[in-house]
DRENZA-846331 format. One line per field, with one value per residue: x, z, y of N, C-alpha, C in turn. Coordinates in steps of 0.02 Angstrom, whole numbers, plus 32768, in hexadecimal, padded with zeros to 4 digits. Layout:
// DRENZA-846331
n_c1: X  ...
n_c3: Z  ...
n_c2: Y  ...
ca_c1: X  ...
ca_c3: Z  ...
ca_c2: Y  ...
c_c1: X  ...
c_c3: Z  ...
c_c2: Y  ...
// end
This chain:
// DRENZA-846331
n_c1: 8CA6  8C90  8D18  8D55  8D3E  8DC2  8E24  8E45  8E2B  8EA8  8E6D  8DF2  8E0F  8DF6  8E67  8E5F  8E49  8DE0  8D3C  8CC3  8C2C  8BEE  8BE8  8C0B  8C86  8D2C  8D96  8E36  8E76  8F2C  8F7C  9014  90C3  90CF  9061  8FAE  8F05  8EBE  8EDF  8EC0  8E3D  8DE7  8DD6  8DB0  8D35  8CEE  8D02  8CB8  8C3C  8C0D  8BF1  8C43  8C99  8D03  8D94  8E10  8EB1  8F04  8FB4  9027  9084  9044  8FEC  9010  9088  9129  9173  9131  9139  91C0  91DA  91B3  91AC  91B0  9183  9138  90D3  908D  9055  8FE9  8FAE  8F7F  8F3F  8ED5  8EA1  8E61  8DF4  8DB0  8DB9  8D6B  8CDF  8CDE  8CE7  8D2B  8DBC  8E23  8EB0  8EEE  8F6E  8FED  906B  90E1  9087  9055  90C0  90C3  9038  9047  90A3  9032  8FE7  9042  9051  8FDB  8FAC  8F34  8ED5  8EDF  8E81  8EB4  8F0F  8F34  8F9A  8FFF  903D  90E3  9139  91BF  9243  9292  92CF  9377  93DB  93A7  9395  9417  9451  9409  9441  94B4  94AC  9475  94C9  9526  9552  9550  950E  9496  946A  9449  93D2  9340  9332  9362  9317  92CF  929E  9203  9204  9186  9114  90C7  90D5  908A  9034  8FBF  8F8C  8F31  8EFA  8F86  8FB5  8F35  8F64  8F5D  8FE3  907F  911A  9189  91ED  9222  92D9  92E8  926D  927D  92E0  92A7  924F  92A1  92D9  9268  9238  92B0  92B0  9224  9225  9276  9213  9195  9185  9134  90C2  9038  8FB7  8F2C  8F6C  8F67  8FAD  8FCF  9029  907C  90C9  910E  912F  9198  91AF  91C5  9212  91BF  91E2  9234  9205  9182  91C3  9213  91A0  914C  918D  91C6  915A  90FA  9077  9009  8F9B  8FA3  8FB5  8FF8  8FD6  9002  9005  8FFD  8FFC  8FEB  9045  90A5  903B  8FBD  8F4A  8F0B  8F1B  8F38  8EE9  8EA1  8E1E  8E1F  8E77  8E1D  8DAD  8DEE  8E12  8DA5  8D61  8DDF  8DC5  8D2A  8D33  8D4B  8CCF  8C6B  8C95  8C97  8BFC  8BBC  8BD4  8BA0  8B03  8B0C  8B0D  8AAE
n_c3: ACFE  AD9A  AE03  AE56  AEF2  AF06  AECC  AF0A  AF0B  AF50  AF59  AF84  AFF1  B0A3  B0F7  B14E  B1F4  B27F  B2CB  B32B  B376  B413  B4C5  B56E  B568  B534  B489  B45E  B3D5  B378  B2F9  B2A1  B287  B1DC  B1BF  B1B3  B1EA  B19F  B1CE  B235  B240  B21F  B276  B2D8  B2C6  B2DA  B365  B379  B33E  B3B8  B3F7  B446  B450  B3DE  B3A9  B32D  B31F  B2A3  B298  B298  B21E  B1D0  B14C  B0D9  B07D  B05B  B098  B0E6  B166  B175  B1A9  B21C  B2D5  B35E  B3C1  B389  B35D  B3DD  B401  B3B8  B3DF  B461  B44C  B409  B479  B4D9  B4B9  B4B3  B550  B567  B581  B5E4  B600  B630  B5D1  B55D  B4F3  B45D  B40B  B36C  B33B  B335  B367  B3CA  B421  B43D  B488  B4EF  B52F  B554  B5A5  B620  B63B  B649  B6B6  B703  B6AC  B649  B630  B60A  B59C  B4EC  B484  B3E5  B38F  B3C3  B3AA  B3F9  B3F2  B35B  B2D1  B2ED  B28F  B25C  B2BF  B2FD  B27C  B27B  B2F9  B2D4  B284  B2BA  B321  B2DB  B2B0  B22E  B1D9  B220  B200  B180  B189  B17C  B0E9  B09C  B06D  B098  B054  B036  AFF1  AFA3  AFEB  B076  B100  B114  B11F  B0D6  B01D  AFE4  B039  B050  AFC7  AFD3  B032  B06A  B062  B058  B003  B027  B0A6  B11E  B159  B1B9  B20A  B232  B286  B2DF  B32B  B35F  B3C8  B40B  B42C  B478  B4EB  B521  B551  B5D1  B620  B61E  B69D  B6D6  B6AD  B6BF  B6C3  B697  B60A  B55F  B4F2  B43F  B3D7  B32C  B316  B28B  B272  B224  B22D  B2A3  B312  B35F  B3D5  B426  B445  B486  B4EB  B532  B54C  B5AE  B605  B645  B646  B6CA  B6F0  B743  B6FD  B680  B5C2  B560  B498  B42C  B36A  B2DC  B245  B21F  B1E4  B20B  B207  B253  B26A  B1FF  B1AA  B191  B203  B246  B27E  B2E8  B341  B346  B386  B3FB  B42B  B443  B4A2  B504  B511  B536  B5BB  B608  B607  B639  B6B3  B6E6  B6DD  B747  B7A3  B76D  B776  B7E4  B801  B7CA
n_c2: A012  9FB3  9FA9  9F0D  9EB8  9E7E  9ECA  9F4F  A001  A071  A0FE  A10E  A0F9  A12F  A1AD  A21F  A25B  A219  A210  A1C8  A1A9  A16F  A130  A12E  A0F8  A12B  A11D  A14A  A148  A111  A131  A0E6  A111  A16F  A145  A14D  A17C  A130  A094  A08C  A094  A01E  9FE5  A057  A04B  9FDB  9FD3  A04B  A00D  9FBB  A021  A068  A10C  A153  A1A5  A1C3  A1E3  A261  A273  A2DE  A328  A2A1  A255  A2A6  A2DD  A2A8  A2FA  A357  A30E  A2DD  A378  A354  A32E  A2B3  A2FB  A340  A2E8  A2B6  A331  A332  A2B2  A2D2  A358  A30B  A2A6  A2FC  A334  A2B5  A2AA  A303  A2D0  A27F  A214  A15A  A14A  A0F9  A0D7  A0A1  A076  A060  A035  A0AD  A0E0  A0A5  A0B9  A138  A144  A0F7  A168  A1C9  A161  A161  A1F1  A22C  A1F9  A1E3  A1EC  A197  A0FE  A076  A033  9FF8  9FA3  9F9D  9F2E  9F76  9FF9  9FF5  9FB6  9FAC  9F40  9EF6  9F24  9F94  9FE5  9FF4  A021  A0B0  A0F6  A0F4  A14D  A1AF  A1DE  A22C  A2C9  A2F9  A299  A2B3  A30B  A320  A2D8  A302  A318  A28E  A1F9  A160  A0EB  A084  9FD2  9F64  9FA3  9F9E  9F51  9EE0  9E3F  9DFE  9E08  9E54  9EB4  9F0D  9F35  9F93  9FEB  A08F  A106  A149  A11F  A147  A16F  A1FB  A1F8  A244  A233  A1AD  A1BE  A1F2  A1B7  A13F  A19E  A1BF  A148  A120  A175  A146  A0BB  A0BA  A0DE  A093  A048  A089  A091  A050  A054  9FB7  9F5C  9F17  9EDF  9EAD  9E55  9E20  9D8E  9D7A  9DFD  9E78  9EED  9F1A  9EB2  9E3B  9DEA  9E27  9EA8  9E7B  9E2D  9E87  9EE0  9E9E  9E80  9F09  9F53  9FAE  9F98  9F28  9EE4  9E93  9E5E  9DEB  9DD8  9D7D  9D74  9D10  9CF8  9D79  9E26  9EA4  9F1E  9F03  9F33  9F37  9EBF  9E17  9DD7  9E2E  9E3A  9DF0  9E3E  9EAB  9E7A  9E47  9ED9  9F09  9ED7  9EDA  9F65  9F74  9F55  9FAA  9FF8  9FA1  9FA1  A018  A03D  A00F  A066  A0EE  A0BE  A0BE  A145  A179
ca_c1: 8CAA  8CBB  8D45  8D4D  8D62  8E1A  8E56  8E2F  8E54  8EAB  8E54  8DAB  8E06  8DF6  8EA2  8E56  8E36  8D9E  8D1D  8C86  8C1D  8BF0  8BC8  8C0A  8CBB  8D37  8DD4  8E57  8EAE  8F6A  8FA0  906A  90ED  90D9  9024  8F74  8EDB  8E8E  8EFF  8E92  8E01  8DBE  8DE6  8D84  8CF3  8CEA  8CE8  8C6F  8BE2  8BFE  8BD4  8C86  8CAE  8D49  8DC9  8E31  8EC8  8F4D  8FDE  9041  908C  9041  8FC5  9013  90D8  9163  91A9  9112  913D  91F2  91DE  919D  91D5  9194  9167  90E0  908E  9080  9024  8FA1  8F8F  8F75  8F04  8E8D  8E8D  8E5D  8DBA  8D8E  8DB5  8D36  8CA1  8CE8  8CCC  8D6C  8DE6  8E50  8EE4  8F0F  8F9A  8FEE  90BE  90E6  904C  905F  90EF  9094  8FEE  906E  90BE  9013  8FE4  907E  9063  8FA5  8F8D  8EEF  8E91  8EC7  8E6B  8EC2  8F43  8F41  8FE6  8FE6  907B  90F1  9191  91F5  9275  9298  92FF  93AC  941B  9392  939E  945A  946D  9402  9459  94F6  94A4  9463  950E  956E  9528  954F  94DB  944B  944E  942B  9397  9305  9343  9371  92D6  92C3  927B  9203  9207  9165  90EA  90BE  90E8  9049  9026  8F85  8FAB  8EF9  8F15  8FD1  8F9E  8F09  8F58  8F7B  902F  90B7  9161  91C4  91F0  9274  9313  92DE  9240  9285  931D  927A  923D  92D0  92E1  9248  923C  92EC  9280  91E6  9240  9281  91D3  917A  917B  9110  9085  901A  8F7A  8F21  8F79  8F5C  8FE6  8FD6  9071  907B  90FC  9130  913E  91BB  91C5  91BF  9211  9198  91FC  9256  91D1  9155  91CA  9218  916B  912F  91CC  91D3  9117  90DD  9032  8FFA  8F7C  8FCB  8FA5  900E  8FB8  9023  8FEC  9017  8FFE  8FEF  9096  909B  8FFC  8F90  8EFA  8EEF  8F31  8F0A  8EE4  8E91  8DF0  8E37  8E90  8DD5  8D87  8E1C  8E23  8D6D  8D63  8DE2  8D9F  8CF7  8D26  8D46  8C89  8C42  8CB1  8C5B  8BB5  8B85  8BD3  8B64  8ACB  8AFD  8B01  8A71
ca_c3: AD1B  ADDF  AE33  AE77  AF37  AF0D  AED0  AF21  AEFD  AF96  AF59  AFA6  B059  B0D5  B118  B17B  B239  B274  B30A  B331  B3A9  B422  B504  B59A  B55C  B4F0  B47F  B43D  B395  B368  B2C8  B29C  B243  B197  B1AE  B1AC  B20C  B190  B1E2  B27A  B229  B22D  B2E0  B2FB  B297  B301  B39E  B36E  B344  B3FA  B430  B44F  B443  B3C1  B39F  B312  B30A  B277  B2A7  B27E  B1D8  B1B2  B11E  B0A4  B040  B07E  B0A4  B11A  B189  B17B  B1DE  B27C  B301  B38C  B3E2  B35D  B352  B409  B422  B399  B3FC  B49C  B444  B3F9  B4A4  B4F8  B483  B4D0  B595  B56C  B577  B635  B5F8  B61A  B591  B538  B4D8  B43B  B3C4  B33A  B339  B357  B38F  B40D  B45F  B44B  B4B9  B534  B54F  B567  B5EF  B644  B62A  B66B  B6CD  B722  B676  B608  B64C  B5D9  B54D  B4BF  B468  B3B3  B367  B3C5  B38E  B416  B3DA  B2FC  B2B6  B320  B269  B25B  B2EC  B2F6  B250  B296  B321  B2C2  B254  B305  B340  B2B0  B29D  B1EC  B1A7  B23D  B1DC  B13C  B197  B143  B0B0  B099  B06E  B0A5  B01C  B044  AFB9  AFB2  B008  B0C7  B126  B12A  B107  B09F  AFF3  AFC5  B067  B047  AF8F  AFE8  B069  B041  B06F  B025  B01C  B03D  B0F7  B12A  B173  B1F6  B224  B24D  B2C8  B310  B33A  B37F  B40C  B431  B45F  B4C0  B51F  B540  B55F  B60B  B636  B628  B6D6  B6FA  B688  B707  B69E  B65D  B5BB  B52A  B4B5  B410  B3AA  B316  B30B  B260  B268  B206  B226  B2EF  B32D  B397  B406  B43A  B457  B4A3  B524  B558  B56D  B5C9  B64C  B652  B66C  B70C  B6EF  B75A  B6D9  B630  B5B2  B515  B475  B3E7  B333  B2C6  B21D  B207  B1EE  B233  B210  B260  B264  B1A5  B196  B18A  B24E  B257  B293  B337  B354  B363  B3B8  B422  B443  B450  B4D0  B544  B525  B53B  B60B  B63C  B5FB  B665  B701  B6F7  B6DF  B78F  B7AB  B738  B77F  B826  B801  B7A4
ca_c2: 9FCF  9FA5  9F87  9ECD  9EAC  9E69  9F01  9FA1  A051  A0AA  A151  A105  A0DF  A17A  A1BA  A24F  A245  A20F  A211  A19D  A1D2  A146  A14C  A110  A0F1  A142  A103  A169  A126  A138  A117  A0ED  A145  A168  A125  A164  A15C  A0E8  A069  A068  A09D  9FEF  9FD6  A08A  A044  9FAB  9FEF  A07A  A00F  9FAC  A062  A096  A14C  A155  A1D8  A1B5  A223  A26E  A27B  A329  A329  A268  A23C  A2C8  A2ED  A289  A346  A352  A2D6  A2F9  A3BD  A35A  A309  A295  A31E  A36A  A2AE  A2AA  A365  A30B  A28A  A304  A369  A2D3  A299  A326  A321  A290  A2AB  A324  A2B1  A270  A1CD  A149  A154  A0BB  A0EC  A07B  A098  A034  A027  A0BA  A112  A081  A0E1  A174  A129  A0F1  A196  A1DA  A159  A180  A24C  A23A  A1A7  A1EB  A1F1  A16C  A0C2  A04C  A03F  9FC2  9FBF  9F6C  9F2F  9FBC  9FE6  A005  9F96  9FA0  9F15  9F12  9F3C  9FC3  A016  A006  A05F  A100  A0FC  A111  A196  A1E9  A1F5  A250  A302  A316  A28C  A2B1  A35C  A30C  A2AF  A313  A300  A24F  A1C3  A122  A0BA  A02D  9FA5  9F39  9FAE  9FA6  9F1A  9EC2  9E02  9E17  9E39  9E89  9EF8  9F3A  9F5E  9FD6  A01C  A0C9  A120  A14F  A0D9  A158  A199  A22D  A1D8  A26C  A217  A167  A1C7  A21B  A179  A130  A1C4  A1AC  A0F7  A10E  A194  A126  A06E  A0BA  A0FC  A054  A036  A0D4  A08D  A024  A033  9F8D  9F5D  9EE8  9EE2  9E80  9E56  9DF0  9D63  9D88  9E48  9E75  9F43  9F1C  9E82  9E29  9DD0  9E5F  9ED5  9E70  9E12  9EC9  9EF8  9E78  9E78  9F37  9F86  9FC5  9F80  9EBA  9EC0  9EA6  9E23  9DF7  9DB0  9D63  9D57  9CE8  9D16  9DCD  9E34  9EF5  9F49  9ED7  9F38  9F2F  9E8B  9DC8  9DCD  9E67  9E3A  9DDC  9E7E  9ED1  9E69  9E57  9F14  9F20  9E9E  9EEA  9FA2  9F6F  9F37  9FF6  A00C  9F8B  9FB5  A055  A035  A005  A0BC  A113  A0B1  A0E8  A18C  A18F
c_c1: 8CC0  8CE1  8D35  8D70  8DB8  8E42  8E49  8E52  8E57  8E8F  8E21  8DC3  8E16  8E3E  8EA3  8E4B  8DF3  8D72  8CD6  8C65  8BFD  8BE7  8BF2  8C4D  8CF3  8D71  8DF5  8E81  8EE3  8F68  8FF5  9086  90F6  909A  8FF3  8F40  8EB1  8EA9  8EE3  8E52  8DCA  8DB6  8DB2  8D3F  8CDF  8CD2  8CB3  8C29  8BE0  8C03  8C09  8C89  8CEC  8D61  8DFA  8E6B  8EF5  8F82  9007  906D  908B  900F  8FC9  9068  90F6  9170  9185  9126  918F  9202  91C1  91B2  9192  916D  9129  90B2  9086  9050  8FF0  8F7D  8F76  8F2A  8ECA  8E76  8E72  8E11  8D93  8D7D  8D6F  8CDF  8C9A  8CCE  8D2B  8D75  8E1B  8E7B  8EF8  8F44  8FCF  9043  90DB  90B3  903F  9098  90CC  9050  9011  9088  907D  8FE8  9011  9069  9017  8F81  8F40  8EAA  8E99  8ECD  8E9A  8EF1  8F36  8F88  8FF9  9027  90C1  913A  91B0  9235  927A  92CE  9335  93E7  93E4  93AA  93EB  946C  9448  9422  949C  94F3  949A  9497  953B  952D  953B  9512  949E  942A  942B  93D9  9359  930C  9366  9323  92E0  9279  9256  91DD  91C6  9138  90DE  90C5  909E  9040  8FF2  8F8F  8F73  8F02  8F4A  8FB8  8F69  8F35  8F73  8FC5  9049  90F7  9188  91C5  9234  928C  9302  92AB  9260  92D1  92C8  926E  9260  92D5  92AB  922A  9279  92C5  9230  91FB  9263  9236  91B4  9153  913F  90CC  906F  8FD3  8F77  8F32  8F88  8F9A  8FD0  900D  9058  90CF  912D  9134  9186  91ED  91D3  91D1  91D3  91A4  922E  9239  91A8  9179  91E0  91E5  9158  916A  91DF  9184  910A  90AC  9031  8FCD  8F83  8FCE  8FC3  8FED  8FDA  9000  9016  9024  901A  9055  908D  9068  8FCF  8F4C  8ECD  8EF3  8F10  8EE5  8EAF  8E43  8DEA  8E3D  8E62  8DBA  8DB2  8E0D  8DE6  8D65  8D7C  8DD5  8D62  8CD9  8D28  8CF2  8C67  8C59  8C89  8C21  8B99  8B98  8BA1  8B28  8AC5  8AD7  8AC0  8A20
c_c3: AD64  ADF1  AE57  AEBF  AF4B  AEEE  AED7  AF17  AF3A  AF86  AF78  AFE1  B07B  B10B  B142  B1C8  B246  B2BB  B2F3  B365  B3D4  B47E  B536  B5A0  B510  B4E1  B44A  B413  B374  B349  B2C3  B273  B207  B182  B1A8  B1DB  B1E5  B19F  B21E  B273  B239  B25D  B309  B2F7  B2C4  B34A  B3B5  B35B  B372  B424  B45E  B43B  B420  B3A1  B37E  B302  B2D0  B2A7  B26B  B246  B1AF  B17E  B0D9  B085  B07F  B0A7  B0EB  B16D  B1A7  B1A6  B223  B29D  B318  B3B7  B3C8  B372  B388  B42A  B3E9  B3B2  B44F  B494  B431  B455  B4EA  B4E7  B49B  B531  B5A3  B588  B5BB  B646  B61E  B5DA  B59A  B4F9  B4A3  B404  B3A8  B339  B34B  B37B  B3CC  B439  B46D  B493  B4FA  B556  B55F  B594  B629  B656  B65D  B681  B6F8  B6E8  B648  B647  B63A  B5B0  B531  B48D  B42A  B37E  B37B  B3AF  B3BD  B41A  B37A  B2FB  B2D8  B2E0  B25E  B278  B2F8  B2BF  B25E  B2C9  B314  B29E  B291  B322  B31A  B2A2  B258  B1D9  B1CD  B218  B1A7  B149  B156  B0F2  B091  B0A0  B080  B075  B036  AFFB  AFC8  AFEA  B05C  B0E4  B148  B0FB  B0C8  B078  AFD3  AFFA  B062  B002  AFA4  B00C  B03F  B06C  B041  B03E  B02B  B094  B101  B15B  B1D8  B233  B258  B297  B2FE  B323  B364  B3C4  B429  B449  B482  B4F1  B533  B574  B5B5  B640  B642  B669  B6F0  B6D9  B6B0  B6ED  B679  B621  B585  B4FE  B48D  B3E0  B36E  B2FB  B2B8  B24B  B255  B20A  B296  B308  B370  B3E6  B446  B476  B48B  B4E8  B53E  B57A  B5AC  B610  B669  B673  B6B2  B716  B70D  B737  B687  B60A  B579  B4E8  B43F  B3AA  B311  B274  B1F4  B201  B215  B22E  B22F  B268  B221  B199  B1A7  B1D9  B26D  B294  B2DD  B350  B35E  B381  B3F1  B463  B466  B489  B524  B554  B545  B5B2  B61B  B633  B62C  B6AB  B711  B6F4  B715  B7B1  B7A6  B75B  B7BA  B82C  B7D2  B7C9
c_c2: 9FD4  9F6B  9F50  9EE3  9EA0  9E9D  9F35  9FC2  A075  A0E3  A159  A0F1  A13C  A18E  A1FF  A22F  A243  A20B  A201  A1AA  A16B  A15D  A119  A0F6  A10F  A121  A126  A14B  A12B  A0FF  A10D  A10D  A133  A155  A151  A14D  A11B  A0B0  A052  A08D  A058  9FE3  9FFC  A076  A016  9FA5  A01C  A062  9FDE  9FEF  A07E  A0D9  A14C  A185  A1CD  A1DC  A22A  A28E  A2C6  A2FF  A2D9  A28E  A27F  A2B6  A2BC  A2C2  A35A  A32D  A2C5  A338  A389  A331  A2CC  A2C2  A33A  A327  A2B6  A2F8  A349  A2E4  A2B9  A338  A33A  A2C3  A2C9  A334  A2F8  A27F  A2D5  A314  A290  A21C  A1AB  A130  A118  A0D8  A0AE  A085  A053  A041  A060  A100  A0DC  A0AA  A116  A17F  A12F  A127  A1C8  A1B5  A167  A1D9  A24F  A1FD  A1AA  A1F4  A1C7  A11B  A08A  A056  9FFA  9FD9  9F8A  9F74  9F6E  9FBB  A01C  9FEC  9FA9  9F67  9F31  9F39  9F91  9FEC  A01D  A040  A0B0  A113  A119  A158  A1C9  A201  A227  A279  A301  A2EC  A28A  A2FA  A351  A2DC  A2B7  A314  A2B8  A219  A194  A10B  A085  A009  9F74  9F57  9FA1  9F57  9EF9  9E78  9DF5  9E2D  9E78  9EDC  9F1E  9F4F  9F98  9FF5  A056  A0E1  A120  A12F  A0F7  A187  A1C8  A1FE  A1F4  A251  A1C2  A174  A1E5  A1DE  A158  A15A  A1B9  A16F  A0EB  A15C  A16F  A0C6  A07D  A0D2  A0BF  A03D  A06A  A0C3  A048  A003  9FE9  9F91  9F12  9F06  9E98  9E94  9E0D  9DD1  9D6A  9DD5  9E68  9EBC  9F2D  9EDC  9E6C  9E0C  9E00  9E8A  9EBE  9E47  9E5E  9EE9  9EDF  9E6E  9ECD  9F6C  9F84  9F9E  9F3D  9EB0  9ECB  9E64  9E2D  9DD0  9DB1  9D57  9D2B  9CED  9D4E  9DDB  9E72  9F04  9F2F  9F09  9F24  9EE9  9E40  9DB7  9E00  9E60  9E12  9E0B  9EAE  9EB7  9E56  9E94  9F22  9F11  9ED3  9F3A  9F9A  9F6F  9F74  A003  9FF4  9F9E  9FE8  A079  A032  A049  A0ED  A10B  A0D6  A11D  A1B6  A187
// end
C-alpha cells in the first residue's frame, strides 16, 4: 500500500550533498547545525530549473551519529564549505552564497574571507543570536573547564522534532534530536567571531527571518544585522508564519522565489558582459 502525501517516510528524502548543473550563475548551499542538505534541497531544486548552477554542501561530521558531529568543530564545517565552493569558482561564473542558521554565519564568514568571489549572500533564518537564557547557559558551561570537557559527551535533547511550523514537514524532516553539548559551544564561538566581522561584508544581502522562530530570535538577529553589515545594499524580509527551518516550512516557497529573484540579478548584470565579449 502507498504512502499518502500527509505522511511521508524520511527514508525517501535525500540527505546527501548535491549539484545541479545550470550557466551563467552559480549558488552555493549551507545547511545548519545538526541539519542536512535535504533542508535546502528544495531551494537547490528551484533554482536549478531557473538555470542556476547549485552546489549543495555537507557539512563535516553532519547527516550521520550524533558522535559524528560531536569530533568537529566550526572549523571542519567551514573547510566544507571552502571546498564546495571552490567547485563552483571553478566555472568563473558569479557566485551567491546561501546558508540556513548556522550555515548563514558560515556564508558570511566566507564573504568576508573572499570578497572578490562571492557576488551575494542570502542569509536564512541566521543564528547569530540563540535565545538570551540559551546562550547565557553555554556561556556559563564555556567558562568552567571541567564541564567544557564533558562537552562531547553530553546531548542536548530536542523534544517535538525540529523547529518547524508545518506539522507534515517536521514529521519528514530527517535528523536526529539529539546534538553534542560540544556542537552548540562550537556554534556560539563562532558567531562571537563573525558578529564583529559584519562590517567587512559589503556584498548585496537578502536576509529572511521568520517572526516566530523559535531556535533564532528574530528580532535580535535581524535588527543586529541590519544596523551592523557593511553592505548599502541589504534588504530584510520577515515571515510570518513559518518557525526556523523556513525552507521546509509553511513559507517555504516565498523563501524560493525570494532567493531566486535576488540570485537571479547577478545573472542579468552579467549578461551584457558575456554579450560583449562574445
Amino acid at each position: 500500500m502507498d504512502k499518502s502525501d500527509d505522511d511521508p517516510d524520511p527514508s525517501h528524502f535525500h540527505t546527501d550533498e548535491f549539484f545541479f548543473p545550470g550557466s551563467g550563475i552559480s549558488a552555493l548551499l549551507i545547511h545548519g547545525l545538526s541539519g542536512t542538505p535535504y533542508e535546502m534541497r528544495g531551494l537547490g531544486e528551484r533554482l536549478a530549473a531557473a538555470g542556476v548552477r547549485v552546489h549543495g554542501v555537507k557539512l563535516a561530521g553532519h547527516a550521520g551519529a550524533p558522535e559524528e558531529l560531536g569530533a568537529t568543530t566550526h572549523t571542519n564545517w567551514y573547510e566544507s564549505v571552502v571546498e564546495g565552493f571552490e567547485r563552483l569558482r571553478a566555472y568563473g561564473d558569479p557566485n551567491v552564497v546561501v546558508g540556513l542558521s548556522a550555515g548563514a554565519l558560515l556564508a558570511a564568514r566566507l564573504a568576508v574571507d573572499q570578497p572578490e568571489a562571492v557576488t551575494g549572500i542570502v542569509m536564512l533564518a541566521p543564528a547569530f543570536f540563540l535565545p538570551f537564557w540559551t546562550r547565557t547557559a553555554l556561556r556559563a558551561i564555556s567558562g568552567t573547564a571541567s564541564l567544557a570537557g564533558l562537552a562531547k559527551s553530553v546531548y542536548i535533547h530536542r523534544t517535538g522534532g525540529s523547529d518547524i511550523h508545518d506539522a507534515i514537514a517536521r514529521k519528514a524532516h530527517p535528523g536526529s534530536n539529539l546534538m553534542p553539548l560540544s556542537a552548540a559551544l562550537s556554534l556560539l564561538e563562532l558567531s562571537d567571531h563573525m558578529r564583529p566581522r559584519l562590517p567587512e561584508l559589503d556584498q548585496p544581502t537578502l536576509v529572511i527571518h521568520s517572526r516566530r522562530d523559535h531556535t533564532c530570535p528574530c528580532d535580535t538577529n535581524v535588527d543586529f544585522l541590519m544596523n551592523h553589515l557593511g553592505s548599502e545594499q541589504k534588504r530584510a524580509l520577515i515571515l510570518e508564519e513559518s518557525f526556523h527551518v523556513i525552507t521546509v516550512d509553511s513559507e517555504k516557497e516565498r523563501v524560493e522565489q525570494e532567493t531566486l529573484e535576488f540570485v537571479d540579478q547577478f545573472r542579468r548584470a552579467a549578461e551584457p558582459a558575456h554579450a560583449m565579449g562574445g
